[in-house]
C-alpha atoms as a printed R data frame, in Angstrom:
    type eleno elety resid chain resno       x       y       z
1   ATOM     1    CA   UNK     A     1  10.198 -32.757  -2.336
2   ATOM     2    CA   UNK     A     2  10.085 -36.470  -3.085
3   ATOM     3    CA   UNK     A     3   8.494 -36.181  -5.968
4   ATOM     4    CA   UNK     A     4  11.243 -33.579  -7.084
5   ATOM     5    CA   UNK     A     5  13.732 -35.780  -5.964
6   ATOM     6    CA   UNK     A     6  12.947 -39.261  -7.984
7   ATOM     7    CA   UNK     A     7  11.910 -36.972 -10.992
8   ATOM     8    CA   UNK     A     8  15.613 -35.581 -11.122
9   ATOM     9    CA   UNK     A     9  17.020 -38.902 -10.565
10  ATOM    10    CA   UNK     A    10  15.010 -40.955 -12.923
11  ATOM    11    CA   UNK     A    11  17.651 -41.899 -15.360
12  ATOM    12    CA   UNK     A    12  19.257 -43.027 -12.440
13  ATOM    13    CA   UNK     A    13  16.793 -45.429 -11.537
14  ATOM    14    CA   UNK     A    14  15.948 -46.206 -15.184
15  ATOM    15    CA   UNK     A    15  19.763 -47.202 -15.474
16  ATOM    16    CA   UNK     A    16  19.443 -49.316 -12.112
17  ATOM    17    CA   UNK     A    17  16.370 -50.975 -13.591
18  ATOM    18    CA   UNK     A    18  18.258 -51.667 -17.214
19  ATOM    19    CA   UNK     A    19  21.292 -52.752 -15.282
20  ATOM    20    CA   UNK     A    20  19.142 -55.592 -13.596
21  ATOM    21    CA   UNK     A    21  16.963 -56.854 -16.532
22  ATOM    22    CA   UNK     A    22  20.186 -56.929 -18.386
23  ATOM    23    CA   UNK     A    23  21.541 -59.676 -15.486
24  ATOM    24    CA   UNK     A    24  18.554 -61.224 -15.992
25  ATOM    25    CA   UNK     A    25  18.373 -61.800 -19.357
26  ATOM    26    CA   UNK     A    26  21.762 -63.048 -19.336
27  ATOM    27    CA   UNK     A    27  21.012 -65.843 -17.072
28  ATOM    28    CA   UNK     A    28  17.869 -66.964 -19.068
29  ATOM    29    CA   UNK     A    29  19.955 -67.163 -21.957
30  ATOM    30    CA   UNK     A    30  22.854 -69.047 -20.238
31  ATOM    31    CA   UNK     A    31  21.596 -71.842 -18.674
32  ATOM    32    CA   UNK     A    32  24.692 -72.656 -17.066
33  ATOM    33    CA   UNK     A    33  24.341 -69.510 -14.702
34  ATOM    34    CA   UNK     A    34  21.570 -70.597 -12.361
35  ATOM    35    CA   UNK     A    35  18.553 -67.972 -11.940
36  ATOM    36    CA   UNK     A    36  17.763 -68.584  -8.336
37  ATOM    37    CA   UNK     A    37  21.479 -66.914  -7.397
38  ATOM    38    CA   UNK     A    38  20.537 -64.060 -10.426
39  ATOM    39    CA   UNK     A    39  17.286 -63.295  -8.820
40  ATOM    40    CA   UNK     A    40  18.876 -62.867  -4.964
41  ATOM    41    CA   UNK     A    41  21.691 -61.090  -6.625
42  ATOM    42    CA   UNK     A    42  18.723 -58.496  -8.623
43  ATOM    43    CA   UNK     A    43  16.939 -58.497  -4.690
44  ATOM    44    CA   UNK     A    44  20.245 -57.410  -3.164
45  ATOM    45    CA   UNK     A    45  21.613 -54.419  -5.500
46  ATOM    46    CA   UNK     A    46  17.159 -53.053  -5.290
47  ATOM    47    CA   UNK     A    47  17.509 -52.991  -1.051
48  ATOM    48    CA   UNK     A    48  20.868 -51.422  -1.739
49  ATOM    49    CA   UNK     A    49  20.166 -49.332  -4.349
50  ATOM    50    CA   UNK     A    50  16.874 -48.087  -2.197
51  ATOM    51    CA   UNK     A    51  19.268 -47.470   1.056
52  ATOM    52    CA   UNK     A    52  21.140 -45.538  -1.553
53  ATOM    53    CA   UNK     A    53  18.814 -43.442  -2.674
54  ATOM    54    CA   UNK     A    54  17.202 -42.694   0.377
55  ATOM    55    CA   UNK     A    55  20.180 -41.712   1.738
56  ATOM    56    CA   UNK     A    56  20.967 -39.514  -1.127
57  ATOM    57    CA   UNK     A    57  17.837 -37.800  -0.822
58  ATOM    58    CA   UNK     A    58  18.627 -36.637   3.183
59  ATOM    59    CA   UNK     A    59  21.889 -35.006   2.357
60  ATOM    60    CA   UNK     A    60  20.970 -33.826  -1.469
61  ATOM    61    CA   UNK     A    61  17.395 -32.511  -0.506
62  ATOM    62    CA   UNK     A    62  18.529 -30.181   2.360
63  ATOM    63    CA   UNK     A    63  19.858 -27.768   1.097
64  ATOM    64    CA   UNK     A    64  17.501 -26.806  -1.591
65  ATOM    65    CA   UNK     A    65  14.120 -27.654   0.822
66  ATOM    66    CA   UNK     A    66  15.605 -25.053   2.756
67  ATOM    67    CA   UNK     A    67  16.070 -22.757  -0.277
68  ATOM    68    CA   UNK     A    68  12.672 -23.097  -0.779
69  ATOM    69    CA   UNK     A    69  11.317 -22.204   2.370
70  ATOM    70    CA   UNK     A    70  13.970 -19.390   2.508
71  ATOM    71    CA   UNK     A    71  12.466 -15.680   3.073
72  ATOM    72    CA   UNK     A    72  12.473 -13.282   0.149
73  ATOM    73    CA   UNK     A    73  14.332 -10.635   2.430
74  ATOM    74    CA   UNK     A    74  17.662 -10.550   1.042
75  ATOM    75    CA   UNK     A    75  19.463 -12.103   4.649
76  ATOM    76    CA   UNK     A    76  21.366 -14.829   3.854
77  ATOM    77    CA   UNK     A    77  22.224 -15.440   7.595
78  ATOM    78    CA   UNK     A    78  19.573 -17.942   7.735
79  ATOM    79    CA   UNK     A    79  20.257 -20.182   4.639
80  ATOM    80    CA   UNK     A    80  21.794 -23.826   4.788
81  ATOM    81    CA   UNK     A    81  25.715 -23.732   4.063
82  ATOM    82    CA   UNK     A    82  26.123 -25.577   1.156
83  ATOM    83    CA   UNK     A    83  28.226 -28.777   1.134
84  ATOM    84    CA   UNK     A    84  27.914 -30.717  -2.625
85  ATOM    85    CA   UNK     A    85  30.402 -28.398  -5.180
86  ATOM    86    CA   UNK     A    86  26.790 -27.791  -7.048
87  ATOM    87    CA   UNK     A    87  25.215 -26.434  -3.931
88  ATOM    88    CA   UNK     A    88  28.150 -24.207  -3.684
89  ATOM    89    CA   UNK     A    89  27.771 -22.979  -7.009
90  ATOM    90    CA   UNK     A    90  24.066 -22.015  -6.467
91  ATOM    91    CA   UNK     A    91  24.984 -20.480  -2.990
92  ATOM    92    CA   UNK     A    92  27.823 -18.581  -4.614
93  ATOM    93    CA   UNK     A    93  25.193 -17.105  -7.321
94  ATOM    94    CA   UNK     A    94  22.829 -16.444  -4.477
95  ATOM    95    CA   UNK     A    95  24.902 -14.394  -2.454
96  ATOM    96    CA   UNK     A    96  26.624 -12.497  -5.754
97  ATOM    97    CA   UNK     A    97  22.564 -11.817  -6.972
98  ATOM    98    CA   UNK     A    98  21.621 -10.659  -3.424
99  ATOM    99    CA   UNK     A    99  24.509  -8.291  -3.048
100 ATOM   100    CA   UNK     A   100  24.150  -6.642  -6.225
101 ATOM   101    CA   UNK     A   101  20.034  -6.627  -5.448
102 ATOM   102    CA   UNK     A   102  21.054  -4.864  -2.322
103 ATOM   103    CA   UNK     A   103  23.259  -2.197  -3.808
104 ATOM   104    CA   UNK     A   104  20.421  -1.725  -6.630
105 ATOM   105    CA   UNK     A   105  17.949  -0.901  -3.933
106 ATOM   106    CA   UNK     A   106  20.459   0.902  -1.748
107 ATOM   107    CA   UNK     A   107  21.187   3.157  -4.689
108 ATOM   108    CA   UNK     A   108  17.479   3.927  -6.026
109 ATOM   109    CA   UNK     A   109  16.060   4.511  -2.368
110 ATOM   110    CA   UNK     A   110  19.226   7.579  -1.981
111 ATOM   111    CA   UNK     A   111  17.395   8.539  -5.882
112 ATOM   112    CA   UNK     A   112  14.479   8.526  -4.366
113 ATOM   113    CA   UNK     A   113  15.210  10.034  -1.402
114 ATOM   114    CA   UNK     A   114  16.892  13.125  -3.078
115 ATOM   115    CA   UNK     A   115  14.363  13.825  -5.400
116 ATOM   116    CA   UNK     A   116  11.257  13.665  -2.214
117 ATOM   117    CA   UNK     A   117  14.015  16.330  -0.660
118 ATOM   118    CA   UNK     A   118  14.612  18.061  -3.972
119 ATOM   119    CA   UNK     A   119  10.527  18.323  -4.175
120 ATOM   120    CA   UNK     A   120   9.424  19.066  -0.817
121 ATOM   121    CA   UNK     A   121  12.430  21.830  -1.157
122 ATOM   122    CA   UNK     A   122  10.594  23.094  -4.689
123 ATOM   123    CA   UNK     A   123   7.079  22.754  -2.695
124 ATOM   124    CA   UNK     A   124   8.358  25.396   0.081
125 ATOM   125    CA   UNK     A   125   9.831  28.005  -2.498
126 ATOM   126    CA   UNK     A   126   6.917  28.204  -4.198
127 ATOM   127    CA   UNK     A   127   4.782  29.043  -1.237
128 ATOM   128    CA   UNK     A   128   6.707  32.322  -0.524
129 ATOM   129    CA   UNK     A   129   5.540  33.268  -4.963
130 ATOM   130    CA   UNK     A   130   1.899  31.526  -3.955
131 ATOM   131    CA   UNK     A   131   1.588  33.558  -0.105
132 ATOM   132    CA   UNK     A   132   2.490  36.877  -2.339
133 ATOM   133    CA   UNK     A   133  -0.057  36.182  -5.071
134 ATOM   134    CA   UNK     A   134  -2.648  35.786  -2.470
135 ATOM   135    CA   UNK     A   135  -1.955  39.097  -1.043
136 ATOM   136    CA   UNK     A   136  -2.100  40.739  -4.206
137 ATOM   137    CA   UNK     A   137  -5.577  39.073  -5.112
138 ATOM   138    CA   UNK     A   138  -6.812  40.258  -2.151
139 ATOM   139    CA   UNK     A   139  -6.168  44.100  -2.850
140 ATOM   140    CA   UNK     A   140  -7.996  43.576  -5.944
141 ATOM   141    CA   UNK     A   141 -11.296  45.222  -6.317
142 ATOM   142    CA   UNK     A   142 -14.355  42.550  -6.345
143 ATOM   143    CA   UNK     A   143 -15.675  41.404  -9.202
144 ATOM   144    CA   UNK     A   144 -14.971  38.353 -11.798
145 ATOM   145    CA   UNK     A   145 -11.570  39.017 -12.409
146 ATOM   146    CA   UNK     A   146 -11.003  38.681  -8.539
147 ATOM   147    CA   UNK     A   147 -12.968  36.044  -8.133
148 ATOM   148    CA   UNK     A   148 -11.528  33.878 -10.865
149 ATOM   149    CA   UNK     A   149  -7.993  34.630  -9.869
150 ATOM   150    CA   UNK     A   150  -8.742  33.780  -5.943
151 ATOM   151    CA   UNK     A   151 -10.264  30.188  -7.612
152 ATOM   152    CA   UNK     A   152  -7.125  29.280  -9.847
153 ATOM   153    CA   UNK     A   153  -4.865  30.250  -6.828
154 ATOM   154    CA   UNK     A   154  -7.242  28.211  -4.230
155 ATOM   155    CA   UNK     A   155  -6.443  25.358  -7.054
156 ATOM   156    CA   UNK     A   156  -2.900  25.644  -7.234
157 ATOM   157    CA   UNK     A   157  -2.892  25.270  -3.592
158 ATOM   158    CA   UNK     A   158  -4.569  22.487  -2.907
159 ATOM   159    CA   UNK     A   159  -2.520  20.549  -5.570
160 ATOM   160    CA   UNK     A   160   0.751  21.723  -3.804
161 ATOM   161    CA   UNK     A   161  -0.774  20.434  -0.362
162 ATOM   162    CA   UNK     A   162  -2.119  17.541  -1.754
163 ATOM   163    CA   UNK     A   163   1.615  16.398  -3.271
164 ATOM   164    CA   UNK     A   164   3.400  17.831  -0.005
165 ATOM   165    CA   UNK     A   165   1.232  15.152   2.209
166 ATOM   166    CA   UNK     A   166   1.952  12.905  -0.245
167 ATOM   167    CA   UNK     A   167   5.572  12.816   0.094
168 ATOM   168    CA   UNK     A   168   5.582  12.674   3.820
169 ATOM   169    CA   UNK     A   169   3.229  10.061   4.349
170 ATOM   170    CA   UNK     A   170   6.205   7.243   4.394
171 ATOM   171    CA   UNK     A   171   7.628   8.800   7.234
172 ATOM   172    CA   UNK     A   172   4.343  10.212   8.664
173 ATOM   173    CA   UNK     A   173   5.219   8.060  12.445
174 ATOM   174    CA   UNK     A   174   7.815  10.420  12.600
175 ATOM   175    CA   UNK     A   175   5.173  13.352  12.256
176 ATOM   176    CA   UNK     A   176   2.723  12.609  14.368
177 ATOM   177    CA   UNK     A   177   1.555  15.184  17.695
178 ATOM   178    CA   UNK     A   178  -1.574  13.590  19.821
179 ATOM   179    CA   UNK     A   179  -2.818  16.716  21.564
180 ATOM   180    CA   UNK     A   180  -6.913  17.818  22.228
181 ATOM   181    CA   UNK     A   181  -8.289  19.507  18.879
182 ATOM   182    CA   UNK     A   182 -10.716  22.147  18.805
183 ATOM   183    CA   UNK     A   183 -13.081  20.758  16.308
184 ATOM   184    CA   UNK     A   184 -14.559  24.537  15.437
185 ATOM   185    CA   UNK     A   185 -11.514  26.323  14.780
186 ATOM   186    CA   UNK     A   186  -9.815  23.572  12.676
187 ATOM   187    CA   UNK     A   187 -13.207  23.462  10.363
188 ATOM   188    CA   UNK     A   188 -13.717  27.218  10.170
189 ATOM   189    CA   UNK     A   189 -10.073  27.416   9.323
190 ATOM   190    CA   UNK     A   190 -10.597  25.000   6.257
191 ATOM   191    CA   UNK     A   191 -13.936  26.543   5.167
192 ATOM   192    CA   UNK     A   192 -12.406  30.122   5.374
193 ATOM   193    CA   UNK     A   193  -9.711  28.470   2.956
194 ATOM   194    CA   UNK     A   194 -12.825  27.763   0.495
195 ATOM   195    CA   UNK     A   195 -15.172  30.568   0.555
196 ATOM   196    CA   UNK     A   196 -14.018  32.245  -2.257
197 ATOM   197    CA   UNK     A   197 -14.782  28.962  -4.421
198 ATOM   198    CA   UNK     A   198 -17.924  28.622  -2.167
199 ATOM   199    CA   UNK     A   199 -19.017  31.753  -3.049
200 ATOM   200    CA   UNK     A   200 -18.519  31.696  -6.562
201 ATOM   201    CA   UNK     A   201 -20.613  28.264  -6.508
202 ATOM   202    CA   UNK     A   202 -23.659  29.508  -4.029
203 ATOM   203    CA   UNK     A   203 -22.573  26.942  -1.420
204 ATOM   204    CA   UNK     A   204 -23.148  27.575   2.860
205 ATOM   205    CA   UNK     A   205 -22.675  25.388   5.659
206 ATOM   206    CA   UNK     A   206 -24.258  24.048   8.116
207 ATOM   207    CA   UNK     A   207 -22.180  23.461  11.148
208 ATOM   208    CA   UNK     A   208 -23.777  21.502  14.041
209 ATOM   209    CA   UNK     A   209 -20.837  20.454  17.148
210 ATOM   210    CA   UNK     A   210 -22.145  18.762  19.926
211 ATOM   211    CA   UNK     A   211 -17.939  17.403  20.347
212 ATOM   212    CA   UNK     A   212 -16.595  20.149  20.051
213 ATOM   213    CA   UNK     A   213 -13.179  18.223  20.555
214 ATOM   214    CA   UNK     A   214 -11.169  15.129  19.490
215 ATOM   215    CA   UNK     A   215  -7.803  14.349  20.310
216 ATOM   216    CA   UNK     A   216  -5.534  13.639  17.276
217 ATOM   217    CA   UNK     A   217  -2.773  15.446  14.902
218 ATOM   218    CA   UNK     A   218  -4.033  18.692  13.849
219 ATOM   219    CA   UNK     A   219  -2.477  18.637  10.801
220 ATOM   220    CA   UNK     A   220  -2.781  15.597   9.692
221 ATOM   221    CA   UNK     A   221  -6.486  15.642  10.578
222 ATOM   222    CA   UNK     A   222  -6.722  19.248   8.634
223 ATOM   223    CA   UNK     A   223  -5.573  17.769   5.549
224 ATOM   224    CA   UNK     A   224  -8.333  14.758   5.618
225 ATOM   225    CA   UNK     A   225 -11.076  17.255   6.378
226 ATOM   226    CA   UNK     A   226  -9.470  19.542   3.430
227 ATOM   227    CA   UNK     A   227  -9.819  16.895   1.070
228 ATOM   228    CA   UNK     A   228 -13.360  15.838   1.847
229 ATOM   229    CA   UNK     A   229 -14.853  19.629   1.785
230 ATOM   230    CA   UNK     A   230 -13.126  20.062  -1.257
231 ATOM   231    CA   UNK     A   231 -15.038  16.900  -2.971
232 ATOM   232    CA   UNK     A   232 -17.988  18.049  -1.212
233 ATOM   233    CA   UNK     A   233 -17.608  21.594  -3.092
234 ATOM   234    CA   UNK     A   234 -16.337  20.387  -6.529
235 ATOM   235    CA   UNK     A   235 -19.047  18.128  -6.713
236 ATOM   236    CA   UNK     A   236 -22.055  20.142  -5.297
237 ATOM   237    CA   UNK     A   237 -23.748  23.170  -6.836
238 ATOM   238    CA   UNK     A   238 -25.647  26.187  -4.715
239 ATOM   239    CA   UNK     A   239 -27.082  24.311  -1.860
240 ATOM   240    CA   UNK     A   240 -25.236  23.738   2.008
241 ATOM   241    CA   UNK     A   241 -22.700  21.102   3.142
242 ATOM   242    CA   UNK     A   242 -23.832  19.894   6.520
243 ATOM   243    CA   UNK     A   243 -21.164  19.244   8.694
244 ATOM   244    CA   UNK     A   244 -22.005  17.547  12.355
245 ATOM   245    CA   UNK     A   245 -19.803  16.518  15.143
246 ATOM   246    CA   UNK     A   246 -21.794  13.540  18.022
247 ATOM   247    CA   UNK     A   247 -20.575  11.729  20.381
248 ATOM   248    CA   UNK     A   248 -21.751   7.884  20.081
249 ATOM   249    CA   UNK     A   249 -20.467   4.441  22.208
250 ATOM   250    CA   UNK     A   250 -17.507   6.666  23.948
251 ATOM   251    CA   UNK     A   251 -16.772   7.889  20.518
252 ATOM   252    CA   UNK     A   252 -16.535  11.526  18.759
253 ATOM   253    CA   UNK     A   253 -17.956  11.234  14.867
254 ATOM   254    CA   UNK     A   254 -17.822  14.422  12.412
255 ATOM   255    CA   UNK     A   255 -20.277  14.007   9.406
256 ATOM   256    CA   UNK     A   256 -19.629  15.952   6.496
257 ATOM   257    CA   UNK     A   257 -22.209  15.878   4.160
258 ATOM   258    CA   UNK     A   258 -22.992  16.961   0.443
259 ATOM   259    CA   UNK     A   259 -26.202  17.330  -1.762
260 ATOM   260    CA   UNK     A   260 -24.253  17.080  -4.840
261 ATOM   261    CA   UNK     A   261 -23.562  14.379  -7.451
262 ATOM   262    CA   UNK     A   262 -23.002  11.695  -5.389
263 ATOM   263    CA   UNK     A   263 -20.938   8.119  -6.199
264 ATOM   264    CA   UNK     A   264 -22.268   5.225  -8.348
265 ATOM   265    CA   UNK     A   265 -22.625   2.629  -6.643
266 ATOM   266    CA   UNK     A   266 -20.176   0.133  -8.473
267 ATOM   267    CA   UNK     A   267 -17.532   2.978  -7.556
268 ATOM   268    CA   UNK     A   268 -17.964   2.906  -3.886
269 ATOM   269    CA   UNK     A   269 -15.491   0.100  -3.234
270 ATOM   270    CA   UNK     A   270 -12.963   1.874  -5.161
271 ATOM   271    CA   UNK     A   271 -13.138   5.309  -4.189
272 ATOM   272    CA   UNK     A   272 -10.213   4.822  -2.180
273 ATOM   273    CA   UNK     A   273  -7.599   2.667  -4.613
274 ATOM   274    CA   UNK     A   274  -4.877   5.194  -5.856
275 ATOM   275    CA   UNK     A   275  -5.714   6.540  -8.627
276 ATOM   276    CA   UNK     A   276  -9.196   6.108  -9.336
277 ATOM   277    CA   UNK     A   277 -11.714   8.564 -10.624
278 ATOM   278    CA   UNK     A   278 -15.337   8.297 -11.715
279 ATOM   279    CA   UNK     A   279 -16.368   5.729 -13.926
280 ATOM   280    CA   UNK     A   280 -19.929   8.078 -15.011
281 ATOM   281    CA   UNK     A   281 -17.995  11.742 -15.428
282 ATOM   282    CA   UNK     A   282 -14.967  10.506 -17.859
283 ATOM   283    CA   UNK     A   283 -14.632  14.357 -18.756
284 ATOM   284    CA   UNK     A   284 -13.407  15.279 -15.581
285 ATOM   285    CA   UNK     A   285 -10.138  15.967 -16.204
286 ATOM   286    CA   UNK     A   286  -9.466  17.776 -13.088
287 ATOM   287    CA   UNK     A   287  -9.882  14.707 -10.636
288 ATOM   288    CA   UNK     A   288  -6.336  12.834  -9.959
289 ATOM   289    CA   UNK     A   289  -8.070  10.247  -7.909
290 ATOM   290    CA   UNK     A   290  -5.578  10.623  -5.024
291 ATOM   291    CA   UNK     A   291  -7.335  12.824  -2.588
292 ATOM   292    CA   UNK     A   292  -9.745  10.241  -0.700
293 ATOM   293    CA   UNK     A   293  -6.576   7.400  -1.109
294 ATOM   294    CA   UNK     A   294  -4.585   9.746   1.142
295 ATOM   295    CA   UNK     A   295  -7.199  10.175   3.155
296 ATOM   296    CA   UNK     A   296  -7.860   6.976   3.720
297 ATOM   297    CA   UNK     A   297  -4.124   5.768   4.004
298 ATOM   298    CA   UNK     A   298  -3.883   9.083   7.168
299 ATOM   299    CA   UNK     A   299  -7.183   8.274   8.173
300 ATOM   300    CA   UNK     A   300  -5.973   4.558   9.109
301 ATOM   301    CA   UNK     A   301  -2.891   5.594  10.866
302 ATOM   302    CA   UNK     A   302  -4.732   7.973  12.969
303 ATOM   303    CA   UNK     A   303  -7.289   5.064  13.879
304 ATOM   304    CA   UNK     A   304 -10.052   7.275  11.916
305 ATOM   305    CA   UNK     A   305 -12.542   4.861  10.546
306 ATOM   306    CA   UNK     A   306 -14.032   6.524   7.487
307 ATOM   307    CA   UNK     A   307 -18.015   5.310   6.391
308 ATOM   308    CA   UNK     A   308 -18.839   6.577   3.145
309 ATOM   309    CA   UNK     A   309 -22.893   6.540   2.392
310 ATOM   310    CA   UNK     A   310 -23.774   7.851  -1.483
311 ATOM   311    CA   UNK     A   311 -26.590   7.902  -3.546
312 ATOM   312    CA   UNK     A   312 -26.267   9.057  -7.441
313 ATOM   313    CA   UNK     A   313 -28.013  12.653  -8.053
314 ATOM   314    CA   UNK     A   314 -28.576  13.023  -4.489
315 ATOM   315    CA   UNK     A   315 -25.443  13.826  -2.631
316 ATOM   316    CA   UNK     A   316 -22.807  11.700  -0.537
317 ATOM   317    CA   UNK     A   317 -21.762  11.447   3.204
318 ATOM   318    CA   UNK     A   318 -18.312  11.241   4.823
319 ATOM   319    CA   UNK     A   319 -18.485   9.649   8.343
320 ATOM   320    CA   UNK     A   320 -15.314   9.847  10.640
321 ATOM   321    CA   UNK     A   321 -15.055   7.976  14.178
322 ATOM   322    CA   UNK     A   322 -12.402   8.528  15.679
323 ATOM   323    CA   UNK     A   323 -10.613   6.191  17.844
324 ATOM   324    CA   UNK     A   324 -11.427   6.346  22.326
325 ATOM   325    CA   UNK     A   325  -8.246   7.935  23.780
326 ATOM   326    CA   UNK     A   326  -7.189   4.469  25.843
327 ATOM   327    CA   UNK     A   327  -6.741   2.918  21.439
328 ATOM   328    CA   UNK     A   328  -3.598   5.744  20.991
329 ATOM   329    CA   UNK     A   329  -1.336   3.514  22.489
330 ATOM   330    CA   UNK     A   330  -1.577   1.932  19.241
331 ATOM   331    CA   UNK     A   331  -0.450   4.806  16.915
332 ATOM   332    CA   UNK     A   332   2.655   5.657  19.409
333 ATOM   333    CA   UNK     A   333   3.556   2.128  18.642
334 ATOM   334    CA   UNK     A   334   3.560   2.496  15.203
């Protein structure tokens, strides 16, 4: 801030300094004026001027070295009253930038906050159409027709789920029901949901519990297990998805695992960022890239630590621990 300081008020000291050669230089060119007094007069005015300008910087710096440490969270309680007529100016524009800042942000979070109602509205209207369709599919005979119809529905589906999830997850806190899960029926649930697209594929399952229960939110905990057997289908051809529940250090781990694809290695530390799809397939055009972010962004408000173990051509592995029940105090406190 010193620095700042002298740099603003150079021509101030370059005036001081111009001011005292200027005495000088009249007493070497008048003789009659005697130097000695010139030079204790030029000694005088620097300790002044120095007193001055030290004392200007207290009162002058203030104010703005508080500015500067000043939080970027739009309170104003906290900053230094102004006291100069320019410090009231830039407190004046301050406070007229921060209110209008404040009504900008008031107004697009009440945008935003209509049109997450307005969708999540649209999302549950078009379940009553999607629940009708899926009764109708099933009175269809078997064959491909069936088949391909149950597939395109199963797709539709997950998309809606996927955005529905998405637009509650701000607010998920507000969501959340701790109660003992029973590992079996949640996963049968979610691989009934897929067996007409596991079927059309070739793919089984291999389901090993030795926990056979966790305590978390069931739904929340449906939709991260929906997301990774639906990777572990889109991405495997006829072969079985092992899935395995163990308990290990006072801790109950699910492993769902795939013999398909796999990841690339220089993808595995982005698998998660929103957004981000395969950097080897560039023609799938079905990926969004959001599924494993929102199951990682769940998965770490539930405590759920998610290990993620892939070789290329070989398949990939989805490891969940989830957290010992004294750690829950934690996600009530959220």
């Amino acid at each position: 801030m010193i620095k700042i300081f002298l740099k603003e008020r150079r021509s101030w000291i370059v005036l001081f300094i111009v001011l005292q050669l200027l005495v000088l230089l009249t007493g070497y060119i008048d003789s009659a004026i005697p130097l000695t007094s010139l030079l204790y007069i030029v000694f005088l005015s620097a300790i002044i001027f120095v007193i001055f300008l030290c004392f200007r910087f207290h009162t002058e710096t203030k104010f703005y070295a508080e500015l500067t440490g000043w939080e970027n969270n739009l309170d104003l309680t906290n900053m230094t009253e102004a006291v100069s007529p320019f410090e009231k100016i830039v407190e004046q524009s301050i406070v007229n930038q921060t209110e209008l800042l404040k009504r900008t942000i008031s107004n697009n979070l009440l945008t935003v906050e209509q049109e997450k109602d307005e969708l999540l509205s649209w999302i549950h209207e078009v379940k009553t159409p999607m629940t009708a369709m899926h009764l109708m599919i099933d009175r269809l005979e078997e064959g491909s027709l069936k088949s391909q119809l149950a597939h395109e529905w199963l797709r539709i589906h997950l998309l809606l789920d996927s955005q529905l999830h998405q637009k509650r997850l701000p607010f998920m806190e507000n969501d959340l029901f701790i109660e003992e899960i029973s590992l079996k029926t949640l996963l049968f649930k979610e691989i009934k949901t897929l067996q007409t697209w596991c079927m059309q594929k070739g793919i089984g399952f291999e389901v090993e519990l030795e926990a056979h229960s966790v305590l978390t939110d069931a739904k929340w905990l449906a939709f991260i297990i929906r997301q990774l057997l639906t990777n572990a289908v889109k991405y495997s051809e006829a072969g079985d998805i092992i899935i395995r529940s163990f308990m290990e250090d006072g801790r109950t781990k699910l492993m769902i695992e795939d013999f398909g694809r796999g990841i690339d290695p220089k993808d595995l530390p982005r698998i998660f960022d929103k957004g981000f799809t395969s950097t080897t397939v560039h023609h799938d055009n079905t990926s969004t890239g959001m599924g494993l972010y929102l199951t990682e962004r769940i998965a770490k408000s539930l405590l759920i630590h998610v290990d993620v173990m892939s070789e290329l051509g070989v398949g990939s592995r989805f490891l969940l621990t989830f957290p010992r029940k004294n750690e829950f105090g934690a996600i009530s406190g959220m």
